[in-house]
Chimera marker file (.cmm) of the C-alpha trace (Angstrom):
<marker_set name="trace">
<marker id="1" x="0.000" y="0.000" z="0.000" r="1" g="1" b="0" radius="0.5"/>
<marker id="2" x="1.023" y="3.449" z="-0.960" r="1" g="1" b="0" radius="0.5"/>
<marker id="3" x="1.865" y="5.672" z="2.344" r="1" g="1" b="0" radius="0.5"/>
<marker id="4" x="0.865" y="8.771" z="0.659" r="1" g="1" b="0" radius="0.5"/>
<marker id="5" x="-2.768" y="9.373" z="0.058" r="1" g="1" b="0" radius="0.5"/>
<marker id="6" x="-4.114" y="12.453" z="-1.687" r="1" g="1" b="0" radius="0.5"/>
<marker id="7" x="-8.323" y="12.764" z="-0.934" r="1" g="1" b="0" radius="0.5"/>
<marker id="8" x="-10.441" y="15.721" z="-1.042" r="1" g="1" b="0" radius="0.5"/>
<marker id="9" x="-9.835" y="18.235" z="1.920" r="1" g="1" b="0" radius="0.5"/>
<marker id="10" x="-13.630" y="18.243" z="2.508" r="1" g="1" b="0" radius="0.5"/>
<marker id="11" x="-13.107" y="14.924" z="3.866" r="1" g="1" b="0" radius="0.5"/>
<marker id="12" x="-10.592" y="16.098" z="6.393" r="1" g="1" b="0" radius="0.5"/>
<marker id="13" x="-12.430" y="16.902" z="10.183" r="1" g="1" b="0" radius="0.5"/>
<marker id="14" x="-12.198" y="21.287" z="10.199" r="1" g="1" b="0" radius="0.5"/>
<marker id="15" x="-10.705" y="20.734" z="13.864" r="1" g="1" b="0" radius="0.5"/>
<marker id="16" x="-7.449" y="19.185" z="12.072" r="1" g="1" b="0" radius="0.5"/>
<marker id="17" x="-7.080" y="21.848" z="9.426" r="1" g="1" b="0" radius="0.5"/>
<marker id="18" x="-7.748" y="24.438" z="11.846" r="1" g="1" b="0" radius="0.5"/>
<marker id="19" x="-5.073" y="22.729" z="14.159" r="1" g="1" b="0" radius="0.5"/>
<marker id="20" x="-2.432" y="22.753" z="11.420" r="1" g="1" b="0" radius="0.5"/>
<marker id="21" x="-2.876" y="26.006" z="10.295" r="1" g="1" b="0" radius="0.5"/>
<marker id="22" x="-2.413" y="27.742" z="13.807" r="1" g="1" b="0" radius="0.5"/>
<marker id="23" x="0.767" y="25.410" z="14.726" r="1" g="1" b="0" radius="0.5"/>
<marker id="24" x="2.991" y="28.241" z="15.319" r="1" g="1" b="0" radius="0.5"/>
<marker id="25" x="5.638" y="26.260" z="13.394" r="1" g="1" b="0" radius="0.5"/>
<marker id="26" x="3.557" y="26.405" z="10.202" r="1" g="1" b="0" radius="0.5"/>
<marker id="27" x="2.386" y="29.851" z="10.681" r="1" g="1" b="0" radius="0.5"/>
<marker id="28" x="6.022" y="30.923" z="10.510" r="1" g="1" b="0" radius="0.5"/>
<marker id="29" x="6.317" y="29.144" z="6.662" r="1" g="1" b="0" radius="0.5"/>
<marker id="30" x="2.461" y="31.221" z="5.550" r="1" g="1" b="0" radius="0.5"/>
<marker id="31" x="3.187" y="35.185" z="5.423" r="1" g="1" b="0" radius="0.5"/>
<marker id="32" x="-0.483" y="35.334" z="4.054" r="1" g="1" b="0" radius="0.5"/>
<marker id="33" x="-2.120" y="33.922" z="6.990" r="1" g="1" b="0" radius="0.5"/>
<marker id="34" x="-2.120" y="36.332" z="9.922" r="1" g="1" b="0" radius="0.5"/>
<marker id="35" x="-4.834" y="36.844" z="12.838" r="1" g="1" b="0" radius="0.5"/>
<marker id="36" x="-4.968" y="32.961" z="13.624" r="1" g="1" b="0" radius="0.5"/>
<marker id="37" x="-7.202" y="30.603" z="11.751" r="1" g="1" b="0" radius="0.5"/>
<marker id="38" x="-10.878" y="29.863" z="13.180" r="1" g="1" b="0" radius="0.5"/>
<marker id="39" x="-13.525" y="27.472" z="12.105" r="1" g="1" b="0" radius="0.5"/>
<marker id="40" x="-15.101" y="30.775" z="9.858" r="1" g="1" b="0" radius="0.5"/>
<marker id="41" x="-11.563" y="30.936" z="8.156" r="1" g="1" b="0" radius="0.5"/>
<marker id="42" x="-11.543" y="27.253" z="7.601" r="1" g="1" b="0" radius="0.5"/>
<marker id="43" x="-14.903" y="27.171" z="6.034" r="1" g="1" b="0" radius="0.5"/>
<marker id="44" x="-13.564" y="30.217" z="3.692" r="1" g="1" b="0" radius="0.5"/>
<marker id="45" x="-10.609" y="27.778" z="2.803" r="1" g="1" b="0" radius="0.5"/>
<marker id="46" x="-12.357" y="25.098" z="1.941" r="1" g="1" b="0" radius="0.5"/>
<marker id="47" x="-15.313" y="26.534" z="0.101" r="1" g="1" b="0" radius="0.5"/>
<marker id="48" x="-12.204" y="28.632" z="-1.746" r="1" g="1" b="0" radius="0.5"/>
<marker id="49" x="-10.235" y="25.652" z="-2.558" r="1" g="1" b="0" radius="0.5"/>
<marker id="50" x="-13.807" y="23.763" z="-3.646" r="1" g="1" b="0" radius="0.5"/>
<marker id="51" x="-14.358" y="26.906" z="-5.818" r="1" g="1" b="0" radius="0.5"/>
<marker id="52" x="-10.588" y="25.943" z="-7.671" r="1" g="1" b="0" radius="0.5"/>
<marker id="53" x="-11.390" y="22.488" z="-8.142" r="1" g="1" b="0" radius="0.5"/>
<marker id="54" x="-14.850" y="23.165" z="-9.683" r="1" g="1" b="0" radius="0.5"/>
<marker id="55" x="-13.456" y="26.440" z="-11.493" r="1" g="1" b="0" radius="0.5"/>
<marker id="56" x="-10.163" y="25.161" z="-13.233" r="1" g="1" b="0" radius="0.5"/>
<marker id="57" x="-10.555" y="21.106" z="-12.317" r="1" g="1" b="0" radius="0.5"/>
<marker id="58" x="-7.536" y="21.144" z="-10.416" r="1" g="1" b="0" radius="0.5"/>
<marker id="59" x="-6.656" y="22.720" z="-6.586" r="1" g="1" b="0" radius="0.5"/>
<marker id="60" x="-5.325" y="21.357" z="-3.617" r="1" g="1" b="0" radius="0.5"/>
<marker id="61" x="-5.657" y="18.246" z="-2.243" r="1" g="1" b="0" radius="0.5"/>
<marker id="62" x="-4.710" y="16.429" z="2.099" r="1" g="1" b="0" radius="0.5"/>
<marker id="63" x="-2.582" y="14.469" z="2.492" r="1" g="1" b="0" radius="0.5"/>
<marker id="64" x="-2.992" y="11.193" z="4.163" r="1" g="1" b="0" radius="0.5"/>
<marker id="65" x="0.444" y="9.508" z="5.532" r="1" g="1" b="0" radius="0.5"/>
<marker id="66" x="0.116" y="6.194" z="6.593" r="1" g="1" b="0" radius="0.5"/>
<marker id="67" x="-3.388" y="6.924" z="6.905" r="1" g="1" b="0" radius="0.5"/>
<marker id="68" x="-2.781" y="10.371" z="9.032" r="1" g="1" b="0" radius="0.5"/>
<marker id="69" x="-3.499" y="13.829" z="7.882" r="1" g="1" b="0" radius="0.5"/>
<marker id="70" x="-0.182" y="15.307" z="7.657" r="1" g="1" b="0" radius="0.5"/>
<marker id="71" x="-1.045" y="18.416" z="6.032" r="1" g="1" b="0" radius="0.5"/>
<marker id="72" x="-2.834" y="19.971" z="2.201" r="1" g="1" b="0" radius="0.5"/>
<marker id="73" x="-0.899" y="20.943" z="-0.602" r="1" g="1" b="0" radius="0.5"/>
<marker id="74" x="-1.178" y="20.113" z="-4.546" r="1" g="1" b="0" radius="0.5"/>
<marker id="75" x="-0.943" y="22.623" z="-7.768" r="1" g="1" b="0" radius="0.5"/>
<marker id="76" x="-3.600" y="25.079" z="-7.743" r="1" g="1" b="0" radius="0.5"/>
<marker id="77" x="-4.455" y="27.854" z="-10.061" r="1" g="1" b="0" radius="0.5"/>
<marker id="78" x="-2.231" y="31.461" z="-9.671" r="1" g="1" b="0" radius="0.5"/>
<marker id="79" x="-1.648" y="34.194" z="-11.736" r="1" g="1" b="0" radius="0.5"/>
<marker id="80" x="-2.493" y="32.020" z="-15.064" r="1" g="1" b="0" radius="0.5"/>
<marker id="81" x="-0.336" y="29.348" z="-13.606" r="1" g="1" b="0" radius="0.5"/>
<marker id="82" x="-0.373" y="25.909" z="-11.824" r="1" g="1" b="0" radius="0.5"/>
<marker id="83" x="1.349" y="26.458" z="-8.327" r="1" g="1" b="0" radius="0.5"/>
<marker id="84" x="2.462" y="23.728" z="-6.014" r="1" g="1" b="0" radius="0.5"/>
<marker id="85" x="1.600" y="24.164" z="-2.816" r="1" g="1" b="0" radius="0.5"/>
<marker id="86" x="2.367" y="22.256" z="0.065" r="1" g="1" b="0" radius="0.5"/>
<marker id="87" x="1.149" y="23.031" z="3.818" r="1" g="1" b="0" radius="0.5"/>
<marker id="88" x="2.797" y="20.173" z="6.126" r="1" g="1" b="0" radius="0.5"/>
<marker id="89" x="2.262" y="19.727" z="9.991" r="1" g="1" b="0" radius="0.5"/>
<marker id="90" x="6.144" y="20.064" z="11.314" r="1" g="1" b="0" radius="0.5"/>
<marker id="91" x="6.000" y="15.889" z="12.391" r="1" g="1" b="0" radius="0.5"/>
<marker id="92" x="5.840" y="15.559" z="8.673" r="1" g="1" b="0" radius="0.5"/>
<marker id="93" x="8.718" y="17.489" z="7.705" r="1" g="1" b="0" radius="0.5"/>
<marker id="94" x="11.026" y="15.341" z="5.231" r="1" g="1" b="0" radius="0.5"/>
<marker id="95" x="8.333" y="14.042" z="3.394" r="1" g="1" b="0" radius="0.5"/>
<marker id="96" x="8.053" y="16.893" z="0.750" r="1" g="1" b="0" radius="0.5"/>
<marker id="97" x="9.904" y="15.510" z="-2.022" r="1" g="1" b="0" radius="0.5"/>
<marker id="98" x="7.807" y="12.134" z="-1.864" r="1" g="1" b="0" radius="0.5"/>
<marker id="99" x="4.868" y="14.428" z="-2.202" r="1" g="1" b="0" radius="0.5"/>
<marker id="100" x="6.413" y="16.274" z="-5.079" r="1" g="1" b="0" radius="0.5"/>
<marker id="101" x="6.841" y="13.324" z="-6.957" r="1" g="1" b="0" radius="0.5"/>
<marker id="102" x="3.268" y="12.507" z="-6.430" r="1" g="1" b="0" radius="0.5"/>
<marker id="103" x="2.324" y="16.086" z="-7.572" r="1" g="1" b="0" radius="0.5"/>
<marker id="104" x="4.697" y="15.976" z="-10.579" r="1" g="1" b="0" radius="0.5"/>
<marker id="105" x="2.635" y="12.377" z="-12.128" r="1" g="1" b="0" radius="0.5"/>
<marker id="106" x="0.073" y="14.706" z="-12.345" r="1" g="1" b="0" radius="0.5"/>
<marker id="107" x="1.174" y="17.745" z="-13.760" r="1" g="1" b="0" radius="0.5"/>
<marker id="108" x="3.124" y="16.005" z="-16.519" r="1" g="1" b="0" radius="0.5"/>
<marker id="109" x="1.530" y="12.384" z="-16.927" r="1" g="1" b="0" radius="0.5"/>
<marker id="110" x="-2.159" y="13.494" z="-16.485" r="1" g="1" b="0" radius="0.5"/>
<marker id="111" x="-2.404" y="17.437" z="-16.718" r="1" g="1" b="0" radius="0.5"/>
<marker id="112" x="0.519" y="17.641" z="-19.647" r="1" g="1" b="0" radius="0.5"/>
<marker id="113" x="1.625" y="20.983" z="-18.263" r="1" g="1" b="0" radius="0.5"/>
<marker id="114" x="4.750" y="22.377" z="-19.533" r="1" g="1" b="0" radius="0.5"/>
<marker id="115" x="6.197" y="23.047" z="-15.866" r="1" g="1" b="0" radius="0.5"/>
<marker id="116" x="4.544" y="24.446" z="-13.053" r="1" g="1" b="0" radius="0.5"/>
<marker id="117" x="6.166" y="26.627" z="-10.275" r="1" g="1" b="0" radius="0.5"/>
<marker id="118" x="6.434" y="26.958" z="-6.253" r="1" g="1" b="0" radius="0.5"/>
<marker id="119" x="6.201" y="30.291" z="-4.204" r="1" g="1" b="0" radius="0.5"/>
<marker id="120" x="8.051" y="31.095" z="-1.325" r="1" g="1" b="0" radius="0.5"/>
<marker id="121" x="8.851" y="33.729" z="0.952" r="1" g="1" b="0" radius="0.5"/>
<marker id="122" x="12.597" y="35.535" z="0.878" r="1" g="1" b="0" radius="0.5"/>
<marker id="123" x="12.454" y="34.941" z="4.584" r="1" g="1" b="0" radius="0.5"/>
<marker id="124" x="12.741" y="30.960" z="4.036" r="1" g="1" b="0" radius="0.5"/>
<marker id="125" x="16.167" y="30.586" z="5.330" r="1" g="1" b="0" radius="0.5"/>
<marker id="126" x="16.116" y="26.759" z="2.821" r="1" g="1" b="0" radius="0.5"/>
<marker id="127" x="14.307" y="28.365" z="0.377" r="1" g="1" b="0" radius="0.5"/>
<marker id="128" x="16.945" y="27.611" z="-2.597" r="1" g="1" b="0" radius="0.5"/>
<marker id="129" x="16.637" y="23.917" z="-1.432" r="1" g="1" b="0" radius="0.5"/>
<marker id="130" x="13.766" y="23.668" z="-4.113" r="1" g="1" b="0" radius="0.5"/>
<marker id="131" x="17.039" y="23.843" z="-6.608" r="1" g="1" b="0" radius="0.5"/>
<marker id="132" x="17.635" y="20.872" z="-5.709" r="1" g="1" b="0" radius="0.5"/>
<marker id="133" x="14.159" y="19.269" z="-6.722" r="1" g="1" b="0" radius="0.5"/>
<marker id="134" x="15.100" y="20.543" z="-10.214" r="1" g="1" b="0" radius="0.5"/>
<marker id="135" x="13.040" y="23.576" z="-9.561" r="1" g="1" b="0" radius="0.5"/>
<marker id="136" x="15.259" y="27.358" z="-11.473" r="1" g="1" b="0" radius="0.5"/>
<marker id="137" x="14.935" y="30.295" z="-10.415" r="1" g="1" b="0" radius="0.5"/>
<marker id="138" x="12.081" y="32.162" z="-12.327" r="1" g="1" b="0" radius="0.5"/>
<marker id="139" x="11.694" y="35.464" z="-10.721" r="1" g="1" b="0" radius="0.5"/>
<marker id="140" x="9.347" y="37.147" z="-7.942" r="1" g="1" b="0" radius="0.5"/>
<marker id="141" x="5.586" y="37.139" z="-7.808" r="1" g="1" b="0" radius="0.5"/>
<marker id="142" x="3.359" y="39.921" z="-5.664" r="1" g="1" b="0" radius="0.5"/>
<marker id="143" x="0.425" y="38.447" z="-3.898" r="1" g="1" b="0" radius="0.5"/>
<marker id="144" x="-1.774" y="40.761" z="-0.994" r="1" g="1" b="0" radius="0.5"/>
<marker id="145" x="1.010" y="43.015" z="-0.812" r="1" g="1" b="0" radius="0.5"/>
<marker id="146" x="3.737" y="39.898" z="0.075" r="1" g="1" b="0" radius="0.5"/>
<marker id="147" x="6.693" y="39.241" z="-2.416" r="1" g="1" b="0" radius="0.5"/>
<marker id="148" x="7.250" y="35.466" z="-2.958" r="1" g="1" b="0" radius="0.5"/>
<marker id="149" x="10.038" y="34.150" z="-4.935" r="1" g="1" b="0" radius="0.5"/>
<marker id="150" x="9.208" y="32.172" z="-8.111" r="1" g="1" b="0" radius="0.5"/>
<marker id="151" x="10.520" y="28.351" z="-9.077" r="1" g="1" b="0" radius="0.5"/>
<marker id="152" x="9.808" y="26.695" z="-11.872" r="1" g="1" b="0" radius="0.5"/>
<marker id="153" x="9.849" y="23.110" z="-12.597" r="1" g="1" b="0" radius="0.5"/>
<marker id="154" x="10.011" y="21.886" z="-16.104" r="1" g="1" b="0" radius="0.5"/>
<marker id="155" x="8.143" y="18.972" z="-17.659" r="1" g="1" b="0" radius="0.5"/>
<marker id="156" x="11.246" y="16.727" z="-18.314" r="1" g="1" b="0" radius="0.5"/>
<marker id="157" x="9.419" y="15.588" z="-21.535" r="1" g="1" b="0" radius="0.5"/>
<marker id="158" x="8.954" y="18.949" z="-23.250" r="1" g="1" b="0" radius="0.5"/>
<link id1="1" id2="2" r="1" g="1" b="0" radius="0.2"/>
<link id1="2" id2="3" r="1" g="1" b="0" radius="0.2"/>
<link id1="3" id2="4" r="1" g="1" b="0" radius="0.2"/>
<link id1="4" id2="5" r="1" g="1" b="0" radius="0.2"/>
<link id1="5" id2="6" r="1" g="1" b="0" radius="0.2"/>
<link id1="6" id2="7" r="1" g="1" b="0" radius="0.2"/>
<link id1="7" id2="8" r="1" g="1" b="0" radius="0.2"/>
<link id1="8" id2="9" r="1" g="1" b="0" radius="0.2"/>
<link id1="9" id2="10" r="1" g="1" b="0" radius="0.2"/>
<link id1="10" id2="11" r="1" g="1" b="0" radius="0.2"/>
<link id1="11" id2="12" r="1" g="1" b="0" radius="0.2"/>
<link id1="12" id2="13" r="1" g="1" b="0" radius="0.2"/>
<link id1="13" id2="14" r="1" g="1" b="0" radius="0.2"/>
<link id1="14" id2="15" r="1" g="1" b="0" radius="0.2"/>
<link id1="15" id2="16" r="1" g="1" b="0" radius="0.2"/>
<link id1="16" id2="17" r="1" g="1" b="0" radius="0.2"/>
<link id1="17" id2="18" r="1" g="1" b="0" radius="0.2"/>
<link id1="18" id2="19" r="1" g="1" b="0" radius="0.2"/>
<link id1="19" id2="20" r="1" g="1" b="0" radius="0.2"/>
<link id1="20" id2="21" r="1" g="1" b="0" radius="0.2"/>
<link id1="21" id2="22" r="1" g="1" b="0" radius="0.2"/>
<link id1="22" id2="23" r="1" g="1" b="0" radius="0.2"/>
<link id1="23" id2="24" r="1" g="1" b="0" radius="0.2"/>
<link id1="24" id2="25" r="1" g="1" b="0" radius="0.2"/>
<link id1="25" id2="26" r="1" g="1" b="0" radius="0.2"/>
<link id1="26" id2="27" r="1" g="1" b="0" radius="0.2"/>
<link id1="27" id2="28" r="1" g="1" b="0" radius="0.2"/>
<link id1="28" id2="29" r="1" g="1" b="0" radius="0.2"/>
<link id1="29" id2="30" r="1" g="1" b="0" radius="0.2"/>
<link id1="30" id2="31" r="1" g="1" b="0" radius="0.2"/>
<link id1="31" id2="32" r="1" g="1" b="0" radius="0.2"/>
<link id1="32" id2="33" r="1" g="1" b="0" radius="0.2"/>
<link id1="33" id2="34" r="1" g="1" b="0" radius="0.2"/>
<link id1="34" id2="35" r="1" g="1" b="0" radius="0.2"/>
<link id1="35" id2="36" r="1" g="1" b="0" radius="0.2"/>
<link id1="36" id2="37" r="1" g="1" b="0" radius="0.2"/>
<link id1="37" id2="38" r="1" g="1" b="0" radius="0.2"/>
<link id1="38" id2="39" r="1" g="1" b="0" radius="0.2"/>
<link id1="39" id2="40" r="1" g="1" b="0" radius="0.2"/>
<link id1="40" id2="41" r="1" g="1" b="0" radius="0.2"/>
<link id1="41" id2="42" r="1" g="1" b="0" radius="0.2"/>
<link id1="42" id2="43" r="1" g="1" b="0" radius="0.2"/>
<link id1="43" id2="44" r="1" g="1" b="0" radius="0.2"/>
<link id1="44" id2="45" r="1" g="1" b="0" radius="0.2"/>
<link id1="45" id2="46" r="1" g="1" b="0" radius="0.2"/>
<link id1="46" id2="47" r="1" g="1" b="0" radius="0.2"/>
<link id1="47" id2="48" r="1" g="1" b="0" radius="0.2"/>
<link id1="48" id2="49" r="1" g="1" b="0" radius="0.2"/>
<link id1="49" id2="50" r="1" g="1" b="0" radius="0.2"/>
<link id1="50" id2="51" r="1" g="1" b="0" radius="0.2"/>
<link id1="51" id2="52" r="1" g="1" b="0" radius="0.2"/>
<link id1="52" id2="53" r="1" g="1" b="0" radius="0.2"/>
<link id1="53" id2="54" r="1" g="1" b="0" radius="0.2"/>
<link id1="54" id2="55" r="1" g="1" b="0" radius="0.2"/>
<link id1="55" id2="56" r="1" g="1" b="0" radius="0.2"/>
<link id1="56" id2="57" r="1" g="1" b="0" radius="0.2"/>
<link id1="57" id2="58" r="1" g="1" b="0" radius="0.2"/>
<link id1="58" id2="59" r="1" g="1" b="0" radius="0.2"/>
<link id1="59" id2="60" r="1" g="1" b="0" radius="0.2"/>
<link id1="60" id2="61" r="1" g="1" b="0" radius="0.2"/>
<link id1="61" id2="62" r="1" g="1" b="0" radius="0.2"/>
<link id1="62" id2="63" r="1" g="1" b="0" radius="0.2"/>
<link id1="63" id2="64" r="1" g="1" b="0" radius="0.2"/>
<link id1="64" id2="65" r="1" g="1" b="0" radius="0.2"/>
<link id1="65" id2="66" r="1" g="1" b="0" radius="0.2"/>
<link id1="66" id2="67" r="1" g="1" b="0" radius="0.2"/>
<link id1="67" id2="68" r="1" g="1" b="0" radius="0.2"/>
<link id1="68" id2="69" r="1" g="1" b="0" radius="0.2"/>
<link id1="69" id2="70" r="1" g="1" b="0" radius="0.2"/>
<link id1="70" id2="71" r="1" g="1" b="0" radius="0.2"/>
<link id1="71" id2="72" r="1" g="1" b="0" radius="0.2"/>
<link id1="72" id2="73" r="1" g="1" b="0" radius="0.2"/>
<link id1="73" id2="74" r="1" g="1" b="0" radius="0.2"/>
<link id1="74" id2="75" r="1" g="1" b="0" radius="0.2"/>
<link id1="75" id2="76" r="1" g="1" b="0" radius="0.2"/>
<link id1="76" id2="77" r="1" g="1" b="0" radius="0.2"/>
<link id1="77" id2="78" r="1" g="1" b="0" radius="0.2"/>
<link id1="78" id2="79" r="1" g="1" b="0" radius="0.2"/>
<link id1="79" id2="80" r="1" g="1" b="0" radius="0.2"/>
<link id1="80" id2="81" r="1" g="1" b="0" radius="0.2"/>
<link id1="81" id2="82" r="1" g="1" b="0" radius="0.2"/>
<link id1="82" id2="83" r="1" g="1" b="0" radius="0.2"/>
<link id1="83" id2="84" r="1" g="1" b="0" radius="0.2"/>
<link id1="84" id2="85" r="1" g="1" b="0" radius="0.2"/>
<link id1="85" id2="86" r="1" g="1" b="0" radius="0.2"/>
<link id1="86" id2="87" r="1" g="1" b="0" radius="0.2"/>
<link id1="87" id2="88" r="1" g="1" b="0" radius="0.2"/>
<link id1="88" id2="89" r="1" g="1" b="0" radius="0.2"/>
<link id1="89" id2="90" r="1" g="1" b="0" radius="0.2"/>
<link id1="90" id2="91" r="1" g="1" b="0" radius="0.2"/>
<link id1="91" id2="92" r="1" g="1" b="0" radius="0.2"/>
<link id1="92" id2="93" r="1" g="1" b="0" radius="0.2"/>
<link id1="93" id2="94" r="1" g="1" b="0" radius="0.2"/>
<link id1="94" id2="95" r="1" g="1" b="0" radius="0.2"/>
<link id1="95" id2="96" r="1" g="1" b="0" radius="0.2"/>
<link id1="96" id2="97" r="1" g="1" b="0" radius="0.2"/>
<link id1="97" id2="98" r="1" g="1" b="0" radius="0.2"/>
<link id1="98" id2="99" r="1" g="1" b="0" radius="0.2"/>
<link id1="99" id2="100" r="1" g="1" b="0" radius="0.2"/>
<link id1="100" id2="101" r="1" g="1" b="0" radius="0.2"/>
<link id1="101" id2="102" r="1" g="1" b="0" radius="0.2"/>
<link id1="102" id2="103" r="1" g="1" b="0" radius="0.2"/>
<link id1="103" id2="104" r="1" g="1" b="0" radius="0.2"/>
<link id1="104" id2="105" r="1" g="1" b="0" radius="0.2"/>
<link id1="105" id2="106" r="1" g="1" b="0" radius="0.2"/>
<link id1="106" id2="107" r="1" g="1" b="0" radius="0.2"/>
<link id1="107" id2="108" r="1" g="1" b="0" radius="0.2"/>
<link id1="108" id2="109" r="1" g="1" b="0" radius="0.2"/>
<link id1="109" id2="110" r="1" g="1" b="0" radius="0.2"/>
<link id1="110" id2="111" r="1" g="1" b="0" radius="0.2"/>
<link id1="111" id2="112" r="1" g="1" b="0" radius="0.2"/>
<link id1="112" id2="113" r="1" g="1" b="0" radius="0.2"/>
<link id1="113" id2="114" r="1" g="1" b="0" radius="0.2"/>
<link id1="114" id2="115" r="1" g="1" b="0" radius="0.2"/>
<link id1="115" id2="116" r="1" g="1" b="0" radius="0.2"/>
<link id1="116" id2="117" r="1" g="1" b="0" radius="0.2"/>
<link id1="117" id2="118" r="1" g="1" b="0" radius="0.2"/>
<link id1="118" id2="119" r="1" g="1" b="0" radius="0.2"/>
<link id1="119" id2="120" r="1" g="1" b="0" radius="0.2"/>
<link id1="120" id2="121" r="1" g="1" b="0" radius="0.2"/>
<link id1="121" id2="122" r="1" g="1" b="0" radius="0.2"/>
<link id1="122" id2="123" r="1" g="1" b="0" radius="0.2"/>
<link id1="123" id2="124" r="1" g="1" b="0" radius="0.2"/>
<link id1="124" id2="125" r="1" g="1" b="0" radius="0.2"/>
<link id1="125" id2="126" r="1" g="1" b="0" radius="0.2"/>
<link id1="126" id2="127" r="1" g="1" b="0" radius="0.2"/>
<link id1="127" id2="128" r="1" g="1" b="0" radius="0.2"/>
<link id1="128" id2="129" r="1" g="1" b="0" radius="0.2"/>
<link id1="129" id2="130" r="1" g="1" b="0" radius="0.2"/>
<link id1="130" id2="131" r="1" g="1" b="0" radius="0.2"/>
<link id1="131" id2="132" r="1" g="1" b="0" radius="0.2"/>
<link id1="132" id2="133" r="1" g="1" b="0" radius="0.2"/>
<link id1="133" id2="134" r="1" g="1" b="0" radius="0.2"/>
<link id1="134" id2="135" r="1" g="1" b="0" radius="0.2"/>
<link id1="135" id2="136" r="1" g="1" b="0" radius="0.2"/>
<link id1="136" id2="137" r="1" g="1" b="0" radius="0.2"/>
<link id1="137" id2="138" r="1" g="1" b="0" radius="0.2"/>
<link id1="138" id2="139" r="1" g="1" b="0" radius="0.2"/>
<link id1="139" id2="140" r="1" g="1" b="0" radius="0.2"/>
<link id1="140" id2="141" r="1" g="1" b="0" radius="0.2"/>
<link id1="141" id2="142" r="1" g="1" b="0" radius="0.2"/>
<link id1="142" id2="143" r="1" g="1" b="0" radius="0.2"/>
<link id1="143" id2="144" r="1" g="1" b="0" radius="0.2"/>
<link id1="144" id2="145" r="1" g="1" b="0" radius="0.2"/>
<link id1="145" id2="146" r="1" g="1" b="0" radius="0.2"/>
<link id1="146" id2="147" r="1" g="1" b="0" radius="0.2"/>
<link id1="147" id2="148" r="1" g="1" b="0" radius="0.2"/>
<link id1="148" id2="149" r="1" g="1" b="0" radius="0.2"/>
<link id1="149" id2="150" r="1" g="1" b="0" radius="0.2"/>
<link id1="150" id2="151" r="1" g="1" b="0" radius="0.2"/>
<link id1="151" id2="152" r="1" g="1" b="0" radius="0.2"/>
<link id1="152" id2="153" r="1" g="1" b="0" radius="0.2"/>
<link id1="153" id2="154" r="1" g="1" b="0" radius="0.2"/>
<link id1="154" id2="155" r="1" g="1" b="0" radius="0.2"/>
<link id1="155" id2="156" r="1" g="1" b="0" radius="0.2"/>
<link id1="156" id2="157" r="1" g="1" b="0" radius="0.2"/>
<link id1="157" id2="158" r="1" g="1" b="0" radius="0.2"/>
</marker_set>
């Protein structure tokens, strides 16, 4: 059996995705979330990330590990692109590039995208660790007034 499962975040209990997303560890890694995140946020978030899926037919997905949320994460739509996102509870830290292989099957086997990219803040002290993924260096990106650095990955096909 597969110890990474990607369902719908719908089918995630709010209390957990409320409970990751005000770990003080995580907030640290999210410049756009500030003010703490209550059960009104959460219902924002998920009726926002329903609206992606229904929208575009792609968003954000949780992640199951051995059967355990361990946090959300998956391309979703931004600025005319496909963004990977991924939103991890700290005791699943080091699982990231597992993830991001799962994410990249879809983008290139299923979705056929040229490349898609990952945001991050300049404050990420291992944010040029993404190099190492095969992401390059593609800029900066503006979002609710916070600066992210752009990464693209390309479709090793194309």
């Amino acid at each position: 059996m597969d110890k990474i499962r990607l369902i719908a975040l719908e089918q995630i209990d709010k209390r957990k995705i409320i409970e990751l997303m005000n770990n003080k560890l995580v907030g640290k890694q999210l410049p756009l979330l500030s003010g703490g995140f209550s059960a009104d946020d959460c219902d924002n978030f998920l009726s926002a990330k329903k609206h992606l899926w229904d929208t575009h037919g792609y968003g954000p997905w949780a992640f199951l590990i051995e059967e355990e949320f361990a946090g959300w994460g998956g391309l979703q739509p931004e600025s005319g692109e496909a963004d990977f996102a991924l939103v991890l509870h700290p005791n699943f830290w080091g699982w990231g590039r597992q993830i991001l292989n799962k994410i990249k099957e879809q983008a290139f086997d299923l979705m056929n995208l040229d490349s898609f990219i990952i945001l991050l803040p300049p404050s990420r002290p291992n944010s040029r660790a993404v190099t190492r993924f095969g992401f390059v260096a593609d800029g900066e990106l503006t979002i609710s007034g916070e600066t992210f650095l752009r990464f693209r990955l390309y479709n090793p096909a194309t």
